[in-house]
BAKOL-919096 format. One record per residue (C-alpha): chain; y, z, x; residue number from 1. Coordinates in steps of 0.2 Angstrom, whole numbers, always signed. Layout:
<rs>
R   ch   north      up    east     i
R    A       Y       Z       X   NUM
...
</rs>
This chain:
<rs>
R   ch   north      up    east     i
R    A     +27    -158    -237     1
R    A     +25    -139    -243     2
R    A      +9    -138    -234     3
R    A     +18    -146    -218     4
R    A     +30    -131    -218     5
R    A     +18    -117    -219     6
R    A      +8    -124    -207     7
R    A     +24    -126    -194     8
R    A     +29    -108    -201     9
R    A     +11    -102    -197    10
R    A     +11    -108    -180    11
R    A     +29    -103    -175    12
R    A     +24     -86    -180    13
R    A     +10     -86    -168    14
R    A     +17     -92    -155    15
R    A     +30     -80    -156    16
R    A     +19     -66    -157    17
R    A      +9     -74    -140    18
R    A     +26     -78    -130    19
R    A     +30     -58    -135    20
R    A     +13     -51    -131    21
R    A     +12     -60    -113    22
R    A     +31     -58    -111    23
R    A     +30     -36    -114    24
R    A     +13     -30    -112    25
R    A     +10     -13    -117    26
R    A      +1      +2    -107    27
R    A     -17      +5    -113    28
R    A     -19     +20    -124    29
R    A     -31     +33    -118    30
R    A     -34     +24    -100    31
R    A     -36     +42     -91    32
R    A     -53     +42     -99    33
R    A     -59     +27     -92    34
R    A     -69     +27     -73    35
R    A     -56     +38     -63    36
R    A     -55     +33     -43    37
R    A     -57     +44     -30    38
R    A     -38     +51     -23    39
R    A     -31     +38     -13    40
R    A     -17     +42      +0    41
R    A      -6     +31     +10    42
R    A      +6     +43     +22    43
R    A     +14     +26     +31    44
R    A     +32     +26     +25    45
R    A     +34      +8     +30    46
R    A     +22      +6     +18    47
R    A     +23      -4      -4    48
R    A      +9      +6      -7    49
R    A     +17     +26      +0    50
R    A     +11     +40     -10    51
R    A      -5     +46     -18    52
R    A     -13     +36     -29    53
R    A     -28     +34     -44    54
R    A     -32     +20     -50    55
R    A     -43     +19     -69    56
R    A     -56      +5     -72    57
R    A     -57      +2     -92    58
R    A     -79      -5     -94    59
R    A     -77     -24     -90    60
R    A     -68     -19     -75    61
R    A     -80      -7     -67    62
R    A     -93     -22     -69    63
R    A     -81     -31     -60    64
R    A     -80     -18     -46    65
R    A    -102     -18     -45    66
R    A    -101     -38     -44    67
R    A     -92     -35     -29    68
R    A     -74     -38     -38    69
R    A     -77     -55     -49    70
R    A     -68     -49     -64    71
R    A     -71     -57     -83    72
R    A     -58     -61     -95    73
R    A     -50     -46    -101    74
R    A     -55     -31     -86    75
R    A     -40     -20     -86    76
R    A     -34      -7     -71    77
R    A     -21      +4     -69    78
R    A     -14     +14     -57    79
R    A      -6     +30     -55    80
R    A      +6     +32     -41    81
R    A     +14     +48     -35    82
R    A     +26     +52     -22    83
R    A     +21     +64      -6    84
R    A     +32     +81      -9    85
R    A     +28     +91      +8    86
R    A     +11     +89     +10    87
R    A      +2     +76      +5    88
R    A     -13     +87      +1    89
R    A      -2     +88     -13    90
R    A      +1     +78     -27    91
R    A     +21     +76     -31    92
R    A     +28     +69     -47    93
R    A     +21     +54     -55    94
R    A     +32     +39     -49    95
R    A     +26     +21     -57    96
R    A     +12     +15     -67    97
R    A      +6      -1     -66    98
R    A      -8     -11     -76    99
R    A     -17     -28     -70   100
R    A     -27     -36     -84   101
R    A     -37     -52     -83   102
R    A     -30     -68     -90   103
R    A     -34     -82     -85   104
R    A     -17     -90     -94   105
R    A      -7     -81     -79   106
R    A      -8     -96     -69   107
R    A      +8     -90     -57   108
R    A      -1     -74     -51   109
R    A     -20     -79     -48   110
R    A     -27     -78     -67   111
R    A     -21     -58     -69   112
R    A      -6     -49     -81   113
R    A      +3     -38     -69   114
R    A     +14     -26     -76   115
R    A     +23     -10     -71   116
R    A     +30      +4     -82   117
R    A     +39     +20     -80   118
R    A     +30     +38     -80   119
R    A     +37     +37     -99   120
R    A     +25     +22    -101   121
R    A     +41      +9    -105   122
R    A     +40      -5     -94   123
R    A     +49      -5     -79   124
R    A     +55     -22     -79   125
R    A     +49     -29     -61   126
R    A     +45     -47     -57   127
R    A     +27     -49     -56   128
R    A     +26     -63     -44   129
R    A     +36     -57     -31   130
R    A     +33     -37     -34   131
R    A     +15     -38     -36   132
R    A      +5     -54     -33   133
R    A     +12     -59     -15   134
R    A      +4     -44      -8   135
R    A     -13     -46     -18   136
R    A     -14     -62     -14   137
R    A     -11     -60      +6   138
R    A     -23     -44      +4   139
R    A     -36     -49      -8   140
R    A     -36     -65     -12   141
R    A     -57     -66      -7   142
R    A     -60     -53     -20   143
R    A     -53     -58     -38   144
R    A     -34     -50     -30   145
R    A     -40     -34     -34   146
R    A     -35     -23     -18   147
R    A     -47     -10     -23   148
R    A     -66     -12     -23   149
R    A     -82      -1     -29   150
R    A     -79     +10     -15   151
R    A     -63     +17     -22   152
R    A     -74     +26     -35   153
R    A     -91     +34     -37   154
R    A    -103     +21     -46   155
</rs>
């Protein structure tokens, strides 16, 4: 009966700890080292996707971009967005982060983790599905959802 309990205690723990992991994923430390996109600037105010952005591909996910975006379990991006302040040679002040991370148990938006966070690096709260996926799945849906592809960056 003992054994029972701490084998129920056991799993309860972990799937606690899952449930939390999937339910607040965290920003990647030291993701402005990975592979750095060129500057990316979208001037249509109309536009999700305004501003100036840069977008960081950790390893597995710059092997994704060469095999023309077919991503394996765990490729992480992140992008950096900026608002346009005057000119929009120029970058303004950071705006949003967001990270995409492959996981194939994120049935709801096409096998991938979407998250966004703050320029403090908490997380910003927004609804994955309805912030993030609907437009990756319109826009890239023939390439893993990942908007971006190789020629974003220098490979």
């Amino acid at each position: 009966m003992r054994s029972i309990f701490v084998l129920l205690s056991a799993l309860s723990l972990f799937l606690t700890a899952t449930i939390s992991e999937a339910a607040s994923p965290v920003l990647p430390k030291g993701y402005t080292a990975w592979k750095k996109s060129e500057r990316k600037v979208v001037t249509d105010k109309s536009s999700l996707f305004y501003g100036i952005h840069y977008i960081y591909a950790d390893k597995k996910a710059v092997r994704g971009y060469l095999a023309d975006n077919k991503f394996a379990e765990g490729s992480r991006i992140v992008v950096e967005s900026y608002t346009i302040k005057g000119s929009p040679d120029v970058d303004g002040p950071k705006n949003m982060i967001v990270l995409m991370q492959k996981d194939k148990r994120q049935k709801a938006t096409g096998g991938w983790l979407f998250a966004g966070f703050g320029v403090d690096g908490k997380p910003s709260g927004l609804d994955p599905v309805t912030t993030c996926f609907s437009c990756h799945q319109k826009d890239a849906a023939g390439r893993d959802f990942v908007i971006s592809t190789k020629k974003d960056f220098k490979l």
